[in-house]
ZAMARGU-4260 file (C-alpha; in steps of 0.2 Angstrom, whole numbers, plus 5000, padded with zeros to 4 digits):
<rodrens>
0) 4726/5087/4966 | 4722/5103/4976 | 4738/5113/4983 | 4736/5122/5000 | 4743/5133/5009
5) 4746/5134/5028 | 4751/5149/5039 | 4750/5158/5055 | 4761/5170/5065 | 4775/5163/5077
10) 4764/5155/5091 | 4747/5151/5081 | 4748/5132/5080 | 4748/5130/5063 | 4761/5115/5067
15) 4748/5106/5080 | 4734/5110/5064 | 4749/5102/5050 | 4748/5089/5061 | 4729/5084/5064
20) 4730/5086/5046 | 4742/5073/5045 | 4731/5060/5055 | 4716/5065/5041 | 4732/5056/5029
25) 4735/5073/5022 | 4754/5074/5017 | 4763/5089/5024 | 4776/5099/5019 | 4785/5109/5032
30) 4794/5123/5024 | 4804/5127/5039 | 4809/5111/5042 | 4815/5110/5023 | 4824/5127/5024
35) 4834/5120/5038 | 4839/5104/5030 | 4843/5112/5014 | 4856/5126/5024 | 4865/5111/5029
40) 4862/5097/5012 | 4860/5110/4996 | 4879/5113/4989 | 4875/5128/4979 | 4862/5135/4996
45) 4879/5132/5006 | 4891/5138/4995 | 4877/5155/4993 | 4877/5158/5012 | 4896/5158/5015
50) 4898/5170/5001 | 4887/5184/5006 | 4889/5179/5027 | 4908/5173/5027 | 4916/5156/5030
55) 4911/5155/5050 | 4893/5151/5042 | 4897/5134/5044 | 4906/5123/5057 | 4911/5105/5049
60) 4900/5105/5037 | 4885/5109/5048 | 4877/5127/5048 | 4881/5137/5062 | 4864/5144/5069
65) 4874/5155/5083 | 4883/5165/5072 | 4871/5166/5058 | 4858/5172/5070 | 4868/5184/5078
70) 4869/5194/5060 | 4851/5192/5055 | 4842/5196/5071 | 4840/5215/5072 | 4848/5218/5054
75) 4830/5217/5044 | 4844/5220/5028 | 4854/5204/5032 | 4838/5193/5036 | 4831/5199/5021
80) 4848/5194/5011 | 4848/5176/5020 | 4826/5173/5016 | 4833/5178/4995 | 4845/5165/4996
85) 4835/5151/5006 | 4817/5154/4999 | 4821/5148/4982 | 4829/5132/4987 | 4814/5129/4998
90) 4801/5132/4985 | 4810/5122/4972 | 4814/5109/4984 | 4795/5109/4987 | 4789/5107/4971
95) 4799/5093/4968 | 4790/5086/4984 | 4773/5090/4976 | 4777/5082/4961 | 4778/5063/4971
100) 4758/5067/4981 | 4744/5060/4975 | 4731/5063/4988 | 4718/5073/4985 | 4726/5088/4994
105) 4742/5092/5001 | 4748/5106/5012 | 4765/5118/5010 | 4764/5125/5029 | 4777/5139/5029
110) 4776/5156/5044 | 4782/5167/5026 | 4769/5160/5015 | 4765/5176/5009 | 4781/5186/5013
115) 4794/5173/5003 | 4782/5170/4986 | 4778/5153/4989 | 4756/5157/4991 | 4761/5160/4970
120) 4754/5144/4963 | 4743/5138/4978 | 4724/5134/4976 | 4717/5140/4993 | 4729/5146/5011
125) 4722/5142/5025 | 4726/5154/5039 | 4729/5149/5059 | 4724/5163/5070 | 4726/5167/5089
130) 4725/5182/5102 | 4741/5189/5102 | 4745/5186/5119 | 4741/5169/5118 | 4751/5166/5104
135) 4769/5176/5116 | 4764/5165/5130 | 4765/5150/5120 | 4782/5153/5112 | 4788/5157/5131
140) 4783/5141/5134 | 4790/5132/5119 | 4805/5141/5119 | 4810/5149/5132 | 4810/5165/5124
145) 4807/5183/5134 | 4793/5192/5131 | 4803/5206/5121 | 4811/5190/5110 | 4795/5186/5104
150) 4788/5204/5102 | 4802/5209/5091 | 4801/5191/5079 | 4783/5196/5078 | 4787/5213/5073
155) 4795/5207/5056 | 4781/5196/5052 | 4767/5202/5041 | 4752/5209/5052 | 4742/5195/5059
160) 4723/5204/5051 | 4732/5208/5035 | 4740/5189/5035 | 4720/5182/5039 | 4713/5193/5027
165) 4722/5186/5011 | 4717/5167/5017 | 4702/5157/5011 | 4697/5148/5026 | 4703/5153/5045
170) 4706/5139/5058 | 4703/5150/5072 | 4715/5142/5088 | 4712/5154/5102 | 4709/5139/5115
175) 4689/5141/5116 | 4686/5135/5099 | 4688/5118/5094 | 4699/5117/5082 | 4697/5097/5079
180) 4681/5100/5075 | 4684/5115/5061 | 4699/5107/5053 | 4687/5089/5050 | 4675/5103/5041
185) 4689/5109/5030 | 4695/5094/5027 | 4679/5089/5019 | 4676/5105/5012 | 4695/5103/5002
190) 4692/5084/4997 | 4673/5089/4988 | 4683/5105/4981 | 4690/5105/4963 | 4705/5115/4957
195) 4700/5132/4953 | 4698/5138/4936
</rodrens>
């Protein structure tokens, strides 16, 4: 069984590809699904964050996003302290999810693929690319977010060219491509591929 990466910068669509994926019967796992579930359900994760950010890190039991957010955003020290603790969990958490697949290829989607370690061990990434100001105009849309919001989240991830250029295959989702139509070639690319060597 073949182990894929997915990834893209904030606003790419590498959920909406995860997804079409996911119709092909392609399991997925979301890594920042995952890392939110395990801030909230992994004892020792928990028990980690309120060490190094205090106990107002959680509210009865639940993770307080707020506050946490108000000391990573704009402290690339303290975000970088909270991806040490949470990255981990995530990729054990994930392998353990690996280990109950057995289709003929499954996909780790994370936006940090490359940034929190977890490409290590993959087979083949795929990359999701789009036009920067595509990619801020959807996030505005999503979430609400200013223009500066998203410029400055997009600052602290790794350069778009530099992220494409260590994938193996690039879904390119700049809304003139089809990108139905180049995820059905990958898909039967991945299902004739054998593990590499």
């Amino acid at each position: 069984m073949l182990l894929i990466g997915l990834t893209g910068g904030i606003g790419s669509g590498k959920s909406t590809v995860a997804k079409v994926f996911e119709t092909l019967g392609i399991p997925v796992y979301y890594a920042d699904d995952a890392a939110k579930r395990l801030m909230n359900t992994n004892p020792s994760l928990k028990q980690e964050i309120v060490r190094h950010f205090g106990t107002e890190s959680y509210k009865d039991g639940i993770l307080n996003r707020a506050y946490i957010a108000s000391i990573v955003f704009g402290n690339k020290e303290k975000l970088n302290q909270l991806n040490s603790l949470v990255h981990p969990a995530t990729i054990e958490d994930s392998q353990q999810w690996v280990n109950q697949q057995t289709a003929p290829y499954i996909i780790r989607e994370a936006a940090l693929l490359f940034e929190s370690g977890a490409s290590k061990g993959l087979d083949y990434v795929i990359g999701v690319s789009a036009p920067l100001l595509l990619r801020i105009q959807r996030v505005m849309q999503r979430d609400g977010l200013s223009k500066g919001e998203i410029e400055q989240r997009i600052s602290r991830q790794m350069d778009e060219e530099e992220k494409m250029r260590l994938c193996d295959f690039v879904i390119n989702n700049d809304e003139q491509t089809l990108i139905i139509t180049q995820i059905l070639e990958l898909d039967k690319k991945l299902r004739a591929l054998k593990k590499p060597a």
